[in-house]
C-alpha positions as CSV (number, residue, x, y, z in Angstrom):
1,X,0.0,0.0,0.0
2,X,1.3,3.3,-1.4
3,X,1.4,5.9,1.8
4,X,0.8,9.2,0.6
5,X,1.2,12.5,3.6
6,X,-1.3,14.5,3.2
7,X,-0.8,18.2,5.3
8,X,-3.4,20.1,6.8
9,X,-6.3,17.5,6.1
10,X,-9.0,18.9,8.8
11,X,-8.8,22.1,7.3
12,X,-11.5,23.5,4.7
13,X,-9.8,21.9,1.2
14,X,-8.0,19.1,3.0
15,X,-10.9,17.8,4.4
16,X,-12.8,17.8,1.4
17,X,-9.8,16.0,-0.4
18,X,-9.0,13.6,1.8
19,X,-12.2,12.0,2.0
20,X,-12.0,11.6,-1.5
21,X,-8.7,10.1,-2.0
22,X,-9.2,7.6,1.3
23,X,-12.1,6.4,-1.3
24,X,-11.2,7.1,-4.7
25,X,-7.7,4.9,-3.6
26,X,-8.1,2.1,-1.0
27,X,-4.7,0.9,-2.4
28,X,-2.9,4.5,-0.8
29,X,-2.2,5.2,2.9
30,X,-3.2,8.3,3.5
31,X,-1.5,9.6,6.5
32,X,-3.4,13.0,7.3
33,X,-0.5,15.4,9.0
34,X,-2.7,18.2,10.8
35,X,-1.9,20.4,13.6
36,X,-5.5,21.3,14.5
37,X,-5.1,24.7,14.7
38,X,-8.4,27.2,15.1
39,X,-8.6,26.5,11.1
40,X,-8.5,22.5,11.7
41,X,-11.4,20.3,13.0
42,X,-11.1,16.8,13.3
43,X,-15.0,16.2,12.9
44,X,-14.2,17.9,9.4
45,X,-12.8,14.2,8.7
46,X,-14.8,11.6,10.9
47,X,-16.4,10.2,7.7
48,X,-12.5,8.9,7.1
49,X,-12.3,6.9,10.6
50,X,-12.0,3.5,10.6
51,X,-11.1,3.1,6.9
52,X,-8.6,0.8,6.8
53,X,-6.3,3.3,4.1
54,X,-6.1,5.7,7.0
55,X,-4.4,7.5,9.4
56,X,-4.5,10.6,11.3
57,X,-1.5,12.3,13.2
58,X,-1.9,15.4,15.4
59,X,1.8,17.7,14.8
60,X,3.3,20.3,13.1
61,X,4.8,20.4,10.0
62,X,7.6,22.7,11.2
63,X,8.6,19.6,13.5
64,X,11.4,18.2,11.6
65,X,12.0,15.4,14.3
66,X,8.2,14.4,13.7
67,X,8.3,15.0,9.7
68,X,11.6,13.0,9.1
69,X,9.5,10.1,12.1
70,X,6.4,10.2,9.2
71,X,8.6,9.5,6.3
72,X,10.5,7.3,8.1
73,X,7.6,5.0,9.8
74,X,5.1,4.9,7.0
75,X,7.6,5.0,3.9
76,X,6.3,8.0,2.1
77,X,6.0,7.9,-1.0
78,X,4.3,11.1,-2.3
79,X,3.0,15.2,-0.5
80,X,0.1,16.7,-1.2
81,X,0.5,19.8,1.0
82,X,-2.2,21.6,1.9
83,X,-1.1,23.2,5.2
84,X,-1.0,26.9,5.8
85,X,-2.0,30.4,7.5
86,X,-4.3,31.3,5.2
87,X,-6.5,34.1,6.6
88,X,-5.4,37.7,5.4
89,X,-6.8,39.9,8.0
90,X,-5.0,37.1,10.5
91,X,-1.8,37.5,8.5
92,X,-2.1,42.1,8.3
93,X,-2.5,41.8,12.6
94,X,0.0,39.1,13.2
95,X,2.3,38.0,10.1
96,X,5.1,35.6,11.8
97,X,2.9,32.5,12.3
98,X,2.7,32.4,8.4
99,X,6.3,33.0,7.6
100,X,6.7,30.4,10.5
101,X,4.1,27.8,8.6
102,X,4.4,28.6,5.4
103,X,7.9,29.1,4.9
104,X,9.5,27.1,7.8
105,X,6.9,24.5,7.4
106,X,7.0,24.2,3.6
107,X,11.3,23.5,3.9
108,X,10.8,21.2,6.6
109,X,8.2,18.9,4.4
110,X,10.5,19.6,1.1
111,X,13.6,18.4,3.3
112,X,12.6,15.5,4.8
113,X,11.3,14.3,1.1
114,X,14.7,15.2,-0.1
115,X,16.0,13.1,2.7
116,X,14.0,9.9,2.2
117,X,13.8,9.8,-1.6
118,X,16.9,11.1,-2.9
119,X,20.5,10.0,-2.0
120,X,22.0,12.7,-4.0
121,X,21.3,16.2,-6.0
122,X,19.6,14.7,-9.2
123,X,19.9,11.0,-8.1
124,X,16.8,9.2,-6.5
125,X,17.2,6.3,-4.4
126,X,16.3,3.3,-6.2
127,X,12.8,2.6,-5.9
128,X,12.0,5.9,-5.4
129,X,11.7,7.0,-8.7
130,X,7.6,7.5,-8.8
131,X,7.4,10.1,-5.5
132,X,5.9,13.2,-5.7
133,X,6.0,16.3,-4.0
134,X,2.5,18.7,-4.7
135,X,2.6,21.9,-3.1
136,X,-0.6,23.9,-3.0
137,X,-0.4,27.3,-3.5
138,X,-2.8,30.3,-4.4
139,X,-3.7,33.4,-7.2
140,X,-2.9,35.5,-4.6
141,X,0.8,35.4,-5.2
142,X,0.5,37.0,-8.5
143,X,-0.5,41.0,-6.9
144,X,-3.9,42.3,-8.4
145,X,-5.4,42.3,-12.1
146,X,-7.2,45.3,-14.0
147,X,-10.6,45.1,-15.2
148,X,-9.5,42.7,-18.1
149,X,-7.0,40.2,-17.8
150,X,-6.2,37.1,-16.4
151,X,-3.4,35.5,-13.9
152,X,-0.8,32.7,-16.0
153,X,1.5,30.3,-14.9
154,X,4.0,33.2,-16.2
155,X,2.2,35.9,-14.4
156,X,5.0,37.8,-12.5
157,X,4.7,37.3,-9.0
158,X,3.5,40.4,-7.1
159,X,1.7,39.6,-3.5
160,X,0.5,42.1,-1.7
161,X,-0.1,41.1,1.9
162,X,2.1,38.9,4.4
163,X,0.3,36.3,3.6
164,X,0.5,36.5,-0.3
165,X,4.1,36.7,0.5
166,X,5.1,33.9,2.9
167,X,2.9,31.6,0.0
168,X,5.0,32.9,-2.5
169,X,8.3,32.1,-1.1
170,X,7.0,28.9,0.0
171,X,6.4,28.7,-3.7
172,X,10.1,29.4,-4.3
173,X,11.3,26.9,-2.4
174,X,9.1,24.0,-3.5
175,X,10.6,25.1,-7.5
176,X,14.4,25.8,-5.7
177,X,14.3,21.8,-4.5
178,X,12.9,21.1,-8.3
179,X,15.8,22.7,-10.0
180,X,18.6,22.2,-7.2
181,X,18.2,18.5,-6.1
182,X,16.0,17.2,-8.8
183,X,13.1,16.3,-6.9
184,X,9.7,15.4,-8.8
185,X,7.6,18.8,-7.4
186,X,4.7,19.9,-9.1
187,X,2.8,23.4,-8.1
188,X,-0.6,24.5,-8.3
189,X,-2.1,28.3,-7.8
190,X,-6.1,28.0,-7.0
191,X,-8.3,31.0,-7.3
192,X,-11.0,31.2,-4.0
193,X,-12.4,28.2,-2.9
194,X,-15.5,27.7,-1.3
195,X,-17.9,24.7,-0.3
196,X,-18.7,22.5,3.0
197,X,-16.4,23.0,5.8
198,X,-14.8,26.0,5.5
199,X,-14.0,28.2,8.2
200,X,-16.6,30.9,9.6
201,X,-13.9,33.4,9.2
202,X,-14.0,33.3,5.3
203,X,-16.8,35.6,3.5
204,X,-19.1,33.0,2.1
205,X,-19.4,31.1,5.6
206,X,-19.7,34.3,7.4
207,X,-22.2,35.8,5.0
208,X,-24.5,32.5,5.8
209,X,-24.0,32.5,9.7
210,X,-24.5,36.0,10.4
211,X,-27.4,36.3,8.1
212,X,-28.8,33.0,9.9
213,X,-27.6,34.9,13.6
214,X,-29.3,38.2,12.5
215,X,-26.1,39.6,12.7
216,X,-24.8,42.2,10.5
217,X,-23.1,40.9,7.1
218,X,-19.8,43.0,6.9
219,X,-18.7,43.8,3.6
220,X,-14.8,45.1,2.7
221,X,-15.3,49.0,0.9
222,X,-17.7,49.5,-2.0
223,X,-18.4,45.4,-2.3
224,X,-16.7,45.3,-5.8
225,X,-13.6,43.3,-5.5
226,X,-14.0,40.7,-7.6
227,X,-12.7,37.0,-7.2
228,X,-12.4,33.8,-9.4
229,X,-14.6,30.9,-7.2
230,X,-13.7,27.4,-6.9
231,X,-16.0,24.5,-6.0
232,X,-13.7,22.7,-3.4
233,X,-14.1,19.4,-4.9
234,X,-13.2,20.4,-8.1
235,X,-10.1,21.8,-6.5
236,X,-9.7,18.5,-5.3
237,X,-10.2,17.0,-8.6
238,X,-6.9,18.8,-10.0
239,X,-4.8,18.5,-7.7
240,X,-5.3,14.6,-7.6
241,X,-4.8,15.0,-11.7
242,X,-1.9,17.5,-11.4
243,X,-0.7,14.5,-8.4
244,X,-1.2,11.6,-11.0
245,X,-0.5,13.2,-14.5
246,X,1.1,16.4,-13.8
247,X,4.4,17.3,-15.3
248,X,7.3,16.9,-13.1
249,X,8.4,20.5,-12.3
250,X,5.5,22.2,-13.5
251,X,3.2,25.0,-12.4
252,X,-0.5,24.3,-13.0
253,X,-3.4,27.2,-12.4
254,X,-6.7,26.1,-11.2
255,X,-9.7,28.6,-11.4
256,X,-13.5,27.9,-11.7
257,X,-14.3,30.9,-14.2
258,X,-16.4,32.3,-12.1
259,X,-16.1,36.3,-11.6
260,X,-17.6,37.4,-8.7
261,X,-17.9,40.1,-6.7
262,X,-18.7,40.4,-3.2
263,X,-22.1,41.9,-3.5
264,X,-23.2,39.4,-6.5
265,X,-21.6,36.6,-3.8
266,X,-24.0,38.0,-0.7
267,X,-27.0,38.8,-3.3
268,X,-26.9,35.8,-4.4
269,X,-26.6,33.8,-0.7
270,X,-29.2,36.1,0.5
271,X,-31.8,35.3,-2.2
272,X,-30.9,31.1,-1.5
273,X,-31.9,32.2,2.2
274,X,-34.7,34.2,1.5
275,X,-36.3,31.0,-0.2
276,X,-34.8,27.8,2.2
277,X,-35.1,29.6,4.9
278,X,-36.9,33.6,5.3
279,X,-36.7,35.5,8.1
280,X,-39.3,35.4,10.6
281,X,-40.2,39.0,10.0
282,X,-40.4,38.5,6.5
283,X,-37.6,40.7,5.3
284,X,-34.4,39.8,3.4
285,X,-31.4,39.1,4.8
286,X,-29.6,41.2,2.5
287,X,-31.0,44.2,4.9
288,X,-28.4,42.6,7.5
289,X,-25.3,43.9,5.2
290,X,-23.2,46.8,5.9
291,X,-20.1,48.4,4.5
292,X,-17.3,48.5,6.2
293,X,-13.8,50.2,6.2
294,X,-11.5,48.4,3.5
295,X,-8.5,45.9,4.5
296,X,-4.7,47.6,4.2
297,X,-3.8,45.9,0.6
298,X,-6.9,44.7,-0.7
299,X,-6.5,43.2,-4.3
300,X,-9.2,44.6,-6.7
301,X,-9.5,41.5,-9.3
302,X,-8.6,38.1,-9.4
303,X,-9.0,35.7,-12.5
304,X,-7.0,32.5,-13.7
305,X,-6.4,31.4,-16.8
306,X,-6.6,27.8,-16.2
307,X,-6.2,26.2,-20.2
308,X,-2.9,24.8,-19.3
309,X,-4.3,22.3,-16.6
310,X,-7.6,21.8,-19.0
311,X,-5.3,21.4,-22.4
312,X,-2.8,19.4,-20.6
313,X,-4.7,17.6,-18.0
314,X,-8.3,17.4,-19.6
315,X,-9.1,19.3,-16.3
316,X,-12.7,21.2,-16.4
317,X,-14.6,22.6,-13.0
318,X,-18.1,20.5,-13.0
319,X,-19.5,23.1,-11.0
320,X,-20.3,26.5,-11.7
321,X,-21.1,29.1,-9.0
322,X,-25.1,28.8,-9.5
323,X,-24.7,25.5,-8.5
324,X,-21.6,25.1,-6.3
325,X,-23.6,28.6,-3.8
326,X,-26.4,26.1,-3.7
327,X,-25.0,23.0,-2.3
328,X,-23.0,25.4,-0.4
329,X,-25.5,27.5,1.4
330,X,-27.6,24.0,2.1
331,X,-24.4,22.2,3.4
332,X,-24.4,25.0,6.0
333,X,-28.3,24.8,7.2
334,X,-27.7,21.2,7.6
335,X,-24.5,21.3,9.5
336,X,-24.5,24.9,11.5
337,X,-26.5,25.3,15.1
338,X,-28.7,28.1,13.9
């Protein structure tokens, strides 16, 4: 049985992943490497315990001791790293827990996979010759777009916030270990995902359970920042593509084409609530939305061009956002206590 480590897999895309691979392959180990931070819950992946093809391990992935233990104890044999700060407003207020993560963390995984599969710059042990390294990354690295336009894999990197920054350089270092020791590495930029399970710190979850709380809905500026969403599970479906069929040492954008902006995203999750489940006073939820003083740094536009993973890969998003807000919104009356 093939043992694959999978990092950060109780957060919000790991946790949709992860369920998928422990079924889509009962021939892998997946060894689930999560720190359970505030952005981890293990509930996130109960539907995964007591399959036989899996494990889960509560650390860090800045412990090398622990990392090097992993590789060591299961026999790694492919990454899909998932693990990161990823809040912005988290990384503006306090910024060294995501150089410490997403840097530190990134070099320790990349190190230890050095370590185990190769015995030399450019020469793999023998038998290792299949392992895989996929680091996931984000848009966000690439700065800020105009009104037209869209993000490449040749898109100059330009990040704009602490965050943007420390997944950039994590970036780096996943292509430095490519070039350097001649690891198999593949990369993968995601526009915004959203779905089941993701944190109620992110827009679309916080939208749905402070219109459900009769809270107000706080929205950045004048609303129109505009974003590329990703269903999570086709997220998931690239990366185990990119995983499988990826080139070695290649970058690979994944973006749903689907241009929103924040006040089509809460109209839109507002009118899904108006009709599944209206206000008792009769009014719409979108009365609960107020403007609010914009972020330092705050990206306009967002949008991938994604036809190198759907040329290459056969890659296509099986959701688009009409659907993906639905099973969205009714994931979140079924699973939150409101």
């Amino acid at each position: 049985m093939k043992a694959v480590l999978v990092t950060g897999g109780a957060g919000f895309i790991g946790s949709n992943f992860v369920p998928f691979w422990v079924k889509k392959y009962p021939d892998y180990l997946v060894v689930n490497l999560d720190k359970l931070t505030y952005a981890g819950n293990p509930d996130n992946v109960r539907e995964c315990e007591g399959a036989a093809n899996y494990r889960f391990v509560k650390g860090d992935i800045c412990d090398a001791g622990l990392v090097a233990r992993l590789f060591k104890e299961y026999d790694i044999r492919g990454v899909v790293h998932f693990a990161a700060e990823s809040h912005v407003d988290n990384s503006i207020s306090g910024p060294r827990a995501f150089i410490e993560t997403n840097l530190l963390g990134t070099f320790t995984l990349l190190d230890a996979a050095r370590n185990h599969w190769m015995e030399a710059p450019h020469k793999v042990k023998p038998g290792y010759e299949d392992c895989r390294f996929h680091h996931i990354s984000t848009d966000e690295v690439y700065g800020a777009l105009g009104e037209t336009g869209f993000f490449s894999e040749t898109t100059p990197y330009d990040p704009s916030s602490p965050y943007s920054a420390s997944k950039a350089g994590s970036d780096m270092l996943a292509r430095a270990y490519h070039r350097t020791y001649g690891m198999n590495i593949t990369v993968s930029n995601c526009s915004n995902n959203y779905g089941p399970k993701q944190h109620p710190e992110k827009l679309i979850p916080k939208i749905i359970s402070n219109a459900l709380s009769g809270k107000e809905i706080p929205i950045y500026g004048d609303g129109k920042n505009v974003r590329d969403w990703l269903f999570v599970l086709d997220h998931c479906k690239a990366v185990d593509l990119i995983f499988h069929k990826g080139r070695n040492g290649e970058t690979y954008n994944i973006g749903g084409h689907n241009e929103k902006n924040n006040l089509e995203i809460v109209d839109a999750i507002c009118s899904i609530l108006n009709d599944r489940r209206p206000r008792a006073d009769g009014k719409s939820y979108k009365e609960q939305v107020v403007f609010v003083k914009d972020r330092p740094g705050h990206d306009r536009r967002y949008a991938i061009n994604a036809d190198k993973i759907t040329s290459e890969l056969g890659w296509k998003a099986d959701e688009n956002f009409a659907t993906g807000i639905v099973k969205t919104v009714d994931w979140y009356l079924d699973n939150l206590n409101l």
